[in-house]
Biotite code that builds the C-alpha atoms (Angstrom):
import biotite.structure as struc

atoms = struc.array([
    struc.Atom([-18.723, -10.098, -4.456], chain_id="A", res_id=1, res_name="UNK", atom_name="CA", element="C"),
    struc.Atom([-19.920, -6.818, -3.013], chain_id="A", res_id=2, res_name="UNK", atom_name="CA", element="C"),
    struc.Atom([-19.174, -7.740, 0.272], chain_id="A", res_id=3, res_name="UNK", atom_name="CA", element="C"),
    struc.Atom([-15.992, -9.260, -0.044], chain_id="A", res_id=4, res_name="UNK", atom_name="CA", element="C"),
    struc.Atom([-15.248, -6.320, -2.519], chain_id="A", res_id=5, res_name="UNK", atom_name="CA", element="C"),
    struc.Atom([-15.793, -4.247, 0.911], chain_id="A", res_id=6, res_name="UNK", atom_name="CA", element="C"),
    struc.Atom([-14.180, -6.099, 3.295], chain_id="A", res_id=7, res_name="UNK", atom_name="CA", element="C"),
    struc.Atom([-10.650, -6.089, 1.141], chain_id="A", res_id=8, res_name="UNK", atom_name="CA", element="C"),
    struc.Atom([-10.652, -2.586, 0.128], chain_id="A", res_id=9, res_name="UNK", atom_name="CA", element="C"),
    struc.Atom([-11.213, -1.200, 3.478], chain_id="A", res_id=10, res_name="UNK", atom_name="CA", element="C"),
    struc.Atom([-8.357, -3.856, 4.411], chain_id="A", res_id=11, res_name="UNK", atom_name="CA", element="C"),
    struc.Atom([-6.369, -2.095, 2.052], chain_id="A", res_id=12, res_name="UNK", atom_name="CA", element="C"),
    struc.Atom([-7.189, 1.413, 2.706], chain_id="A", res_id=13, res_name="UNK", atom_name="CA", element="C"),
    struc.Atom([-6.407, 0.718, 5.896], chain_id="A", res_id=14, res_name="UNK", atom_name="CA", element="C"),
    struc.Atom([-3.365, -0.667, 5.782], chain_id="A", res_id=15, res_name="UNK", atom_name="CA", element="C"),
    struc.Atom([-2.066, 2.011, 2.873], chain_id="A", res_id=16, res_name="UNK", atom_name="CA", element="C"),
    struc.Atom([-2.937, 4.656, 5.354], chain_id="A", res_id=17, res_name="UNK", atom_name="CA", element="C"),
    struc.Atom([-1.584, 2.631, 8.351], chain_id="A", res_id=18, res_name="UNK", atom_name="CA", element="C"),
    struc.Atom([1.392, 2.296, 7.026], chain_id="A", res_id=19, res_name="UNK", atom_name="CA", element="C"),
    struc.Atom([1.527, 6.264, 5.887], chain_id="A", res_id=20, res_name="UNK", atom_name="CA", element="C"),
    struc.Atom([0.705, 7.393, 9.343], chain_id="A", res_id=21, res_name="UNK", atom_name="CA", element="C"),
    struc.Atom([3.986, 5.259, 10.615], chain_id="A", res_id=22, res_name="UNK", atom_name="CA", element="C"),
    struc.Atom([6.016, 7.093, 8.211], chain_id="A", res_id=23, res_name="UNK", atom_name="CA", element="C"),
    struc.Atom([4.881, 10.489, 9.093], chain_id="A", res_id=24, res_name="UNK", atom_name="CA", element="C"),
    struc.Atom([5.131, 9.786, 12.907], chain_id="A", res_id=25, res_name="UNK", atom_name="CA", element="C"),
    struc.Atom([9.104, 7.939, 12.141], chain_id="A", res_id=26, res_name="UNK", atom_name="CA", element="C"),
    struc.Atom([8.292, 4.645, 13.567], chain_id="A", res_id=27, res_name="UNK", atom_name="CA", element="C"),
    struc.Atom([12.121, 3.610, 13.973], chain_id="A", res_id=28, res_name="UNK", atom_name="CA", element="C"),
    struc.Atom([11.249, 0.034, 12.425], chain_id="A", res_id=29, res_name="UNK", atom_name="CA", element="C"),
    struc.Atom([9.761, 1.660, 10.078], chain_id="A", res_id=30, res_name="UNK", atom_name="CA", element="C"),
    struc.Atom([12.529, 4.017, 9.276], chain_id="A", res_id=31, res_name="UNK", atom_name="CA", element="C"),
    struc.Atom([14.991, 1.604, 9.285], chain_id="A", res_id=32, res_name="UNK", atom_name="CA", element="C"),
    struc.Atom([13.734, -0.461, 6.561], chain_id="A", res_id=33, res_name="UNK", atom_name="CA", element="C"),
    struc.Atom([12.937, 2.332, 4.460], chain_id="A", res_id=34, res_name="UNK", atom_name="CA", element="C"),
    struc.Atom([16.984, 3.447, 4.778], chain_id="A", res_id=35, res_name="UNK", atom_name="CA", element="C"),
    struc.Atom([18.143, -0.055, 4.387], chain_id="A", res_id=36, res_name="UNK", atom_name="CA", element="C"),
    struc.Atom([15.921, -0.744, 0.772], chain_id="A", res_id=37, res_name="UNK", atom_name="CA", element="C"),
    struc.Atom([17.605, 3.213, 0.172], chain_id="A", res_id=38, res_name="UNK", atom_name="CA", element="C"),
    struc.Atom([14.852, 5.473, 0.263], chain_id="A", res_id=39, res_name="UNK", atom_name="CA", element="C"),
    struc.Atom([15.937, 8.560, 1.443], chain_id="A", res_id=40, res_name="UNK", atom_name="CA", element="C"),
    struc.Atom([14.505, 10.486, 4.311], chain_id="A", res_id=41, res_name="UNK", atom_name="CA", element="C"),
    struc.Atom([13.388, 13.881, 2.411], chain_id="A", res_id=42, res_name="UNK", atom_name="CA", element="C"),
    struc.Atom([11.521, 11.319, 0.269], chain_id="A", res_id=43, res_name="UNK", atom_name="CA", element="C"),
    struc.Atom([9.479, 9.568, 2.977], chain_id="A", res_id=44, res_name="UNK", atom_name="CA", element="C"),
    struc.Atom([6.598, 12.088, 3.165], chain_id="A", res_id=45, res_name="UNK", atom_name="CA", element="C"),
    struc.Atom([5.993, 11.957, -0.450], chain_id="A", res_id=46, res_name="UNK", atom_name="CA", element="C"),
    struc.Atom([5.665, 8.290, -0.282], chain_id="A", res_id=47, res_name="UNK", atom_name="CA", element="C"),
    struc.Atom([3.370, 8.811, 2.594], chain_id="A", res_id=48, res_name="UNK", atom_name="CA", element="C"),
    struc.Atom([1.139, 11.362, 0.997], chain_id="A", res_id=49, res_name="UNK", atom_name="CA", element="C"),
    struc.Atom([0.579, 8.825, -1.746], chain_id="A", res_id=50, res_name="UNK", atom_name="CA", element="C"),
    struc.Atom([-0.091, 5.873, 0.471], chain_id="A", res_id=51, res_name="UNK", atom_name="CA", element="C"),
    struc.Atom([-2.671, 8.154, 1.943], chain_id="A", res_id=52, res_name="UNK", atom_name="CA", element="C"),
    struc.Atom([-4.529, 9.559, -1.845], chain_id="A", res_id=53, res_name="UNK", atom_name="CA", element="C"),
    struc.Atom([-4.412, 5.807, -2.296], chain_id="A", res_id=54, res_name="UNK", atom_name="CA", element="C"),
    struc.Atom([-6.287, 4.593, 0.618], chain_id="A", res_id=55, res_name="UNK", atom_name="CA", element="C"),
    struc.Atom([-8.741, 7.591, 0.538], chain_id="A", res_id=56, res_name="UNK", atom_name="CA", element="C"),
    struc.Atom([-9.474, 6.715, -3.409], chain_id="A", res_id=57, res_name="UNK", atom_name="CA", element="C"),
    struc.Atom([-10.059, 3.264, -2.433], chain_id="A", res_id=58, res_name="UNK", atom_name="CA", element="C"),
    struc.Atom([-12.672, 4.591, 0.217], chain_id="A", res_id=59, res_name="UNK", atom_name="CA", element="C"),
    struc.Atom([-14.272, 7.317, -2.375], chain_id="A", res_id=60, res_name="UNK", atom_name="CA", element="C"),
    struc.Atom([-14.094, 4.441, -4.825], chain_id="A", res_id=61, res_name="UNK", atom_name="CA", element="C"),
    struc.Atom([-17.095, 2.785, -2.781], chain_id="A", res_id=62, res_name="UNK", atom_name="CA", element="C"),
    struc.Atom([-19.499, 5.640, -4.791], chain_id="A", res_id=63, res_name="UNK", atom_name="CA", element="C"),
    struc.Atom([-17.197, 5.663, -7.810], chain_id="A", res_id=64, res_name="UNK", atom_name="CA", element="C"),
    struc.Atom([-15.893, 2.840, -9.923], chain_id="A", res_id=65, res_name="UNK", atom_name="CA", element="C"),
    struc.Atom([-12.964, 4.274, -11.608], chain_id="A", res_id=66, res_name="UNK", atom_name="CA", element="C"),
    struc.Atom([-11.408, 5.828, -8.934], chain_id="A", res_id=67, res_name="UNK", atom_name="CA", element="C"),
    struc.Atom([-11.730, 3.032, -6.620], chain_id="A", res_id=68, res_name="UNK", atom_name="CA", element="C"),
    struc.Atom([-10.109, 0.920, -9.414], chain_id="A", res_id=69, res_name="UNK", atom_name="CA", element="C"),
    struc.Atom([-7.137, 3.440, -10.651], chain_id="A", res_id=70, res_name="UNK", atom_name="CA", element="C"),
    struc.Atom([-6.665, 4.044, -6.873], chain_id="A", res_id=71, res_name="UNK", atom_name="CA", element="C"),
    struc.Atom([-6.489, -0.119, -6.117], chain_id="A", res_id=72, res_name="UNK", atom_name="CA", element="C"),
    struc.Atom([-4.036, -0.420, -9.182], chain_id="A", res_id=73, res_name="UNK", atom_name="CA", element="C"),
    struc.Atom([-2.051, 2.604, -8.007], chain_id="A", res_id=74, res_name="UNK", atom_name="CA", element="C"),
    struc.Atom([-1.374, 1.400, -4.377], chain_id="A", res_id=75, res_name="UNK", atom_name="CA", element="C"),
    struc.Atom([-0.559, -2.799, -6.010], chain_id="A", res_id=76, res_name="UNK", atom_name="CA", element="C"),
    struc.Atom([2.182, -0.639, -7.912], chain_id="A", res_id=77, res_name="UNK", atom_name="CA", element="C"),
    struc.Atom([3.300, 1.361, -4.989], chain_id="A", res_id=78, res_name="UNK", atom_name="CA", element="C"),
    struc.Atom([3.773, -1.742, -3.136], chain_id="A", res_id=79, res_name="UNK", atom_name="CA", element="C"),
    struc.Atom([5.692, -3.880, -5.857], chain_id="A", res_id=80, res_name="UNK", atom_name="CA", element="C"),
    struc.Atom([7.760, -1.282, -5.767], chain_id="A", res_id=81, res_name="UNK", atom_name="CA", element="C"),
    struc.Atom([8.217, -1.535, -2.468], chain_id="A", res_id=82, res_name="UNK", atom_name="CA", element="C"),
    struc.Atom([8.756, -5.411, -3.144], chain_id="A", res_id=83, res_name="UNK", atom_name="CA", element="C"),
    struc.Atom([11.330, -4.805, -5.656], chain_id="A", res_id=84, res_name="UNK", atom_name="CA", element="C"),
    struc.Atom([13.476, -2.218, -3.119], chain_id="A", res_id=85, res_name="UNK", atom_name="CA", element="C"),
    struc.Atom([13.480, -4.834, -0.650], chain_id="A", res_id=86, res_name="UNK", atom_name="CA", element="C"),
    struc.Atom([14.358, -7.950, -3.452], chain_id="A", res_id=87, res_name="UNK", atom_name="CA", element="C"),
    struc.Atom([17.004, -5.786, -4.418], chain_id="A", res_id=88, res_name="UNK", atom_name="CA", element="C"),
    struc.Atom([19.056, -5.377, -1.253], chain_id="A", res_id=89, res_name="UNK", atom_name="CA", element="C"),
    struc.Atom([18.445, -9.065, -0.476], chain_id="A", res_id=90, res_name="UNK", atom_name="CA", element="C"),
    struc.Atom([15.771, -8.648, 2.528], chain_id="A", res_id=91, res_name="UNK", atom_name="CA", element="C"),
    struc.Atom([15.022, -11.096, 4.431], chain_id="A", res_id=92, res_name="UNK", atom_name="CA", element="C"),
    struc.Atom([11.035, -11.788, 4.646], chain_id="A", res_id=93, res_name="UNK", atom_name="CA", element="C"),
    struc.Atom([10.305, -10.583, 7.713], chain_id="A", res_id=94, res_name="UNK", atom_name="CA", element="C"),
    struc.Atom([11.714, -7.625, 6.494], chain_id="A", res_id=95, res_name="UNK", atom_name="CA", element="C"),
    struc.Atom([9.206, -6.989, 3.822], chain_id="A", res_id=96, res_name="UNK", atom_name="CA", element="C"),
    struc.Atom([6.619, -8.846, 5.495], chain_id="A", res_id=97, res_name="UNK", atom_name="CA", element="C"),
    struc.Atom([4.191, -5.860, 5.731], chain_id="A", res_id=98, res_name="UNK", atom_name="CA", element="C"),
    struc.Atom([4.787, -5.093, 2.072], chain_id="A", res_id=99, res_name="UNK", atom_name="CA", element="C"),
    struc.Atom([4.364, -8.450, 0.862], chain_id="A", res_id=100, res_name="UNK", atom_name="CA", element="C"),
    struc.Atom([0.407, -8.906, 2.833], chain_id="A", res_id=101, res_name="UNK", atom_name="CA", element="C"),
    struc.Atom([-0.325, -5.687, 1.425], chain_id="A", res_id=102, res_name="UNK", atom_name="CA", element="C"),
    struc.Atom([0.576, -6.587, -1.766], chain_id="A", res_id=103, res_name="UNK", atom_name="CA", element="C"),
    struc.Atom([-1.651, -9.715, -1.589], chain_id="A", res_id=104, res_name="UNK", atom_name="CA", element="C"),
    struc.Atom([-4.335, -7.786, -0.342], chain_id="A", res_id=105, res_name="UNK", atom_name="CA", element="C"),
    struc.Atom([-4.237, -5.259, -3.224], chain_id="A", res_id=106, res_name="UNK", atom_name="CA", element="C"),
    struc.Atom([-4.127, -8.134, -5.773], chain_id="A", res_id=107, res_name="UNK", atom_name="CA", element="C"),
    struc.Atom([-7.141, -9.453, -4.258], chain_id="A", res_id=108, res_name="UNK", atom_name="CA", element="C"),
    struc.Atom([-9.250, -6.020, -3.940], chain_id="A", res_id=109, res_name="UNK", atom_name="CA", element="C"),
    struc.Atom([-7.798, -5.563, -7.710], chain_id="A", res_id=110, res_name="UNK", atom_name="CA", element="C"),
    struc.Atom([-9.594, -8.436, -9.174], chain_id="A", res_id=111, res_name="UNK", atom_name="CA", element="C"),
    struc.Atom([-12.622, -8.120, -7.181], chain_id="A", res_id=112, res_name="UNK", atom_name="CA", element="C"),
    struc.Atom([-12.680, -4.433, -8.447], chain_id="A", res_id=113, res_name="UNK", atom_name="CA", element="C"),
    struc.Atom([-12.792, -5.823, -11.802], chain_id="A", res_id=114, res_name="UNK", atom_name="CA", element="C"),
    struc.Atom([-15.737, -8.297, -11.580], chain_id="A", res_id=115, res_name="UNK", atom_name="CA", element="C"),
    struc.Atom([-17.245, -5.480, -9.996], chain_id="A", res_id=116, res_name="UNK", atom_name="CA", element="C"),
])
């Protein structure tokens, strides 16, 4: 379980900070979808900076239980969120594809936290 325990949370904090990183640099794609689910631009960094605490909790969560499993949770609700912005305004799947894998992958790295 350790190792698969490994393998999805650095998945995750990968992706969490991935997907900060094109935020912060305004990947058009990534801009676009982000206006079109009606997030506004003045609020992209702030859902940047908390892709990124979540991604480096995950990582710190390697020595420390808690925060790797508060940090997890946090970034499963970040992305439903994200989910239920894109249900919303009737995206198409491709649309929220990135959104719904790391979704999936935070479920995972959820329950494997748990059994920890």
């Amino acid at each position: 379980m350790k190792i698969a325990l490994d393998i999805f949370g650095a998945l995750l904090a990968f992706a969490a900070i991935g997907s900060a990183i094109s935020k912060l640099l305004k990947v058009p794609d990534v801009m676009a979808a982000m206006t079109a689910v009606g997030v506004k631009v003045s609020q992209v960094p702030l859902l940047a900076l908390l892709e990124i605490a979540g991604g480096l909790g995950i990582i710190a969560g390697i020595w420390n239980k808690t925060l790797g499993l508060v940090s997890t949770v946090a970034l499963v609700l970040y992305f439903a969120g994200a989910l239920t912005a894109h249900t919303r305004v009737k995206s198409k799947i491709a649309d929220a594809g990135a959104a719904i894998g790391i979704f999936v992958i935070g479920l995972v790295t959820t329950y494997l936290q748990l059994k920890r």
